[in-house]
N, C-alpha and C positions, 0 to 999 in steps of 0.2 A: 896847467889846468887842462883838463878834459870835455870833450864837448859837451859834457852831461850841464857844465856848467856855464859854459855859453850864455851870452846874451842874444836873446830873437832877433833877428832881423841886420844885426852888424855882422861886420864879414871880419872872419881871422885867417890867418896861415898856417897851416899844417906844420907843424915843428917835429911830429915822430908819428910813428904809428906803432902803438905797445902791446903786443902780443905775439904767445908763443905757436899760435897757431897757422901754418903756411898759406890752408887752405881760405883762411878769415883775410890775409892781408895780399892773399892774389886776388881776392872778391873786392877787397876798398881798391885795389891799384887797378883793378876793370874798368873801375866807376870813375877811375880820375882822382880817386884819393888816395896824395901819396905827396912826400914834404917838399912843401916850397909852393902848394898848391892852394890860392883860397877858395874858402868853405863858410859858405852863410844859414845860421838855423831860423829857416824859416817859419816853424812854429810846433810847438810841443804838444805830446800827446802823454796819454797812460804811463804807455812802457816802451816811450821810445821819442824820436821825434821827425820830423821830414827837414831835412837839408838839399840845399842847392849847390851844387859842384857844379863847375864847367857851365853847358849849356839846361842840365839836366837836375831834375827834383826827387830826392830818395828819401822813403819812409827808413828810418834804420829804428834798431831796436837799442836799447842801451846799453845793451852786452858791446857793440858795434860803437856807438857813442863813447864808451870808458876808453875804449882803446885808442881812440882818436884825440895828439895833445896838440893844444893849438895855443 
């Protein structure tokens, strides 16, 4: 499952990050997102959602969210 589908406010564990893009998963693994790491969606938006990594609160977009499997 991907974060798109996440439930708000429960926290999962990063099991992969799926994309062929280098520049997309050295920006999630800046931010702390990267497998074995949890990730809680703190509440949904439009065309994306904000999540909590680490210490820290990130708007991601859902392009960002697909790729992320938890």
């Amino acid at each position: 499952m991907n974060l798109t589908m996440a439930e708000v406010g429960k926290e999962y564990i990063v099991k992969a990050i799926e994309t062929d893009d280098d520049e997309l998963n050295a920006f999630l693994f800046s931010l702390g997102c990267y497998s074995g790491e949890p990730i809680t969606v703190v509440s949904r938006r439009r065309h994306g959602c904000t999540v909590s990594i680490k210490d820290g609160r990130y708007n991601i977009d859902d392009q960002l969210a697909e790729a992320i499997i938890v």
